[in-house]
C-alpha positions in Angstrom: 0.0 0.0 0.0 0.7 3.4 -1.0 1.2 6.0 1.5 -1.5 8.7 0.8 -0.7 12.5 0.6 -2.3 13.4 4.3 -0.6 10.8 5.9 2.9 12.4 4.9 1.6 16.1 5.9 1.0 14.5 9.2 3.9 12.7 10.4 5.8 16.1 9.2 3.5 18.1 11.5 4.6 15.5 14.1 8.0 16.1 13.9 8.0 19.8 13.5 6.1 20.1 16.6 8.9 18.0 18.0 11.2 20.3 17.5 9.6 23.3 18.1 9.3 21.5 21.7 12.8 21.0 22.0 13.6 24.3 20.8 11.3 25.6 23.6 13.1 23.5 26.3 16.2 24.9 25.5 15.4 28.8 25.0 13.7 28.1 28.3 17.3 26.2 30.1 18.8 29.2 28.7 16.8 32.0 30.5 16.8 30.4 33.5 21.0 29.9 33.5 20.7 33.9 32.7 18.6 34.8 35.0 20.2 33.0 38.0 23.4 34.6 37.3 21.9 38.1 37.1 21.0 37.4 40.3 23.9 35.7 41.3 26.0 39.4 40.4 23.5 40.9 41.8 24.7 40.0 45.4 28.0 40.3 44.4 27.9 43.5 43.3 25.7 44.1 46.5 28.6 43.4 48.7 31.1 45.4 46.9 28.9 48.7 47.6 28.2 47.8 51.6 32.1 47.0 51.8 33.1 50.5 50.1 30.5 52.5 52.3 32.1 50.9 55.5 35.3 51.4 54.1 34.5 55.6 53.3 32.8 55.2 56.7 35.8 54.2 58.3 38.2 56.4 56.5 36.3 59.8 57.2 36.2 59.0 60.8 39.7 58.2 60.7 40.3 61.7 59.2 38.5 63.5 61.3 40.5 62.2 64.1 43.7 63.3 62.3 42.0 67.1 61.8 41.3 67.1 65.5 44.9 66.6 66.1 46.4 69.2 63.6 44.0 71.6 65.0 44.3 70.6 68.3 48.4 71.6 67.1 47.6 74.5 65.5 46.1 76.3 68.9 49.6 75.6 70.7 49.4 72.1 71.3 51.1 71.1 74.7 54.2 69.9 75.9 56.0 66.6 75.2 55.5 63.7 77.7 55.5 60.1 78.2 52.0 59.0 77.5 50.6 56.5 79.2 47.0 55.2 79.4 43.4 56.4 77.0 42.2 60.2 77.4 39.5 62.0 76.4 39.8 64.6 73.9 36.8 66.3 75.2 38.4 67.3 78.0 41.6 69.8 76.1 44.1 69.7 79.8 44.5 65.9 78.6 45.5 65.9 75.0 49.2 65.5 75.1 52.4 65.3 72.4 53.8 61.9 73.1 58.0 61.5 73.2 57.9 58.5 71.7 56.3 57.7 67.9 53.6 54.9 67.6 55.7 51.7 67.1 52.8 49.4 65.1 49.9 51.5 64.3 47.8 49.1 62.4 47.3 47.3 65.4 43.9 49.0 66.9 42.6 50.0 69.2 46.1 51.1 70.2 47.1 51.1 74.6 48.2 54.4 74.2 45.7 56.7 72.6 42.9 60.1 72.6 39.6 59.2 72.1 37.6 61.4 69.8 34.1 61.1 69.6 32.6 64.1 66.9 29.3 65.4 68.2 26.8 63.8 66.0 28.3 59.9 66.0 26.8 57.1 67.2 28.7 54.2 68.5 27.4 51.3 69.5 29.7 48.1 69.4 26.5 45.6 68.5 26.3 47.6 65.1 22.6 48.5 63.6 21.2 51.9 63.1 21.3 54.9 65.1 18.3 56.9 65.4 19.4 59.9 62.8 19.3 56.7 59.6 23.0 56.8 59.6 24.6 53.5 61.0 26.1 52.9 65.0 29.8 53.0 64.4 32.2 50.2 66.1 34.2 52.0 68.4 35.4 55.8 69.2 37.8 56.8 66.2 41.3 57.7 68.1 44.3 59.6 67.8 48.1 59.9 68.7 50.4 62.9 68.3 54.2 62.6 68.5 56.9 65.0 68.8 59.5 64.4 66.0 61.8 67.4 66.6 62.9 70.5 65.0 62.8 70.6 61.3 66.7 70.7 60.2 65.9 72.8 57.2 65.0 76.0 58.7 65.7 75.5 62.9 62.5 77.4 63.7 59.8 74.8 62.8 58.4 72.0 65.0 57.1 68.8 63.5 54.8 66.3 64.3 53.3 63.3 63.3 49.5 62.7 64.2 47.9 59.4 63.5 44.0 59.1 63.8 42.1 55.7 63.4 38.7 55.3 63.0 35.7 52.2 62.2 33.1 51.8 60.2 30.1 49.5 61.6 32.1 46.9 62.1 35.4 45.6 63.5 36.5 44.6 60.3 36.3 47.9 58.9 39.3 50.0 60.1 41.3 52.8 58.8 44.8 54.3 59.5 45.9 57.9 58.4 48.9 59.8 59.6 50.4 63.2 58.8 53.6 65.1 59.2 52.5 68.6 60.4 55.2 71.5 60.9 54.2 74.4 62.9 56.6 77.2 63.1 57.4 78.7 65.8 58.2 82.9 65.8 61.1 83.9 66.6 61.7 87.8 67.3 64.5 89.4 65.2 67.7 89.8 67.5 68.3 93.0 65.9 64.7 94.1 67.7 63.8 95.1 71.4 
């Protein structure tokens, strides 16, 4: 027996639909591999932003520590001691000029330090938000000035290095800064009364 014209059309239809099936399957594999790793960068790229805020976070309250110092400088500053102990930078009779320079700064909190606490932070070692939206910072951001001598260029300049360290919301998140400041000292012309 012959086959007859519609029962060709029909196993083509068959097979057609077979692969239109198949084709289906696949576009469909396909989406969902792209849409799991959209996702998938998604978090990633998540994690890079919350790590570079906490890093910022960390560095600007490092920074302001260091300002505090060099102002703290610029008004006079105090006389070189042997530090000992944590103070309070609050309190202006306890900020001292240490003799001796920091020997490992990156390890925080350091023994030897001033605490500086800006007026509008919020620390609070458990972490979480602080009532203003902005986040509870780890610890109190610190700082250490140290006498380094008199500048050998010019004889009439002190210098100074501050260092001022500072958290984000987390321990993990720690930053370092130092400076070199000079502040010259006026001397009267000997020539002068």
């Amino acid at each position: 027996m012959k086959p007859t014209a519609t029962s060709t059309h029909s196993a083509k239809a068959v097979r057609q639909q077979g692969f239109v099936l198949i084709t289906g399957l696949l576009f469909l594999v396909v989406l969902t591999l792209l849409s799991l790793s959209m996702f998938r960068s998604v978090n990633v790229q998540e994690s890079i932003a919350g790590n570079t805020r906490e890093k910022q976070r960390a560095f600007e309250t490092a920074q302001s520590a260091l300002t505090y110092a060099e102002w703290w400088l610029s008004q006079g500053g105090g006389n070189v001691m042997d530090c000992v102990g944590v103070n309070m930078a609050t309190d202006l009779t306890k900020m001292r000029v240490c003799s001796v320079p920091l020997s490992d700064p990156q390890t925080l909190p350091w023994s030897i330090r001033t605490d500086y606490q800006p007026p509008s932070m919020a620390i609070n070692p458990a972490g979480g938000m602080a009532a203003g939206g902005d986040i509870n910072y780890k610890a109190m951001p610190g700082l250490y000035i140290s006498y380094l001598g008199v500048n050998a260029t010019d004889s009439q300049s002190l210098v100074y290095q501050a260092t001022g360290f500072g958290y984000g919301g987390s321990a993990t998140a720690a930053t370092v800064v130092q400076s070199t400041y000079q502040l010259s000292v006026p001397h009267k012309p000997l020539d002068q009364p």
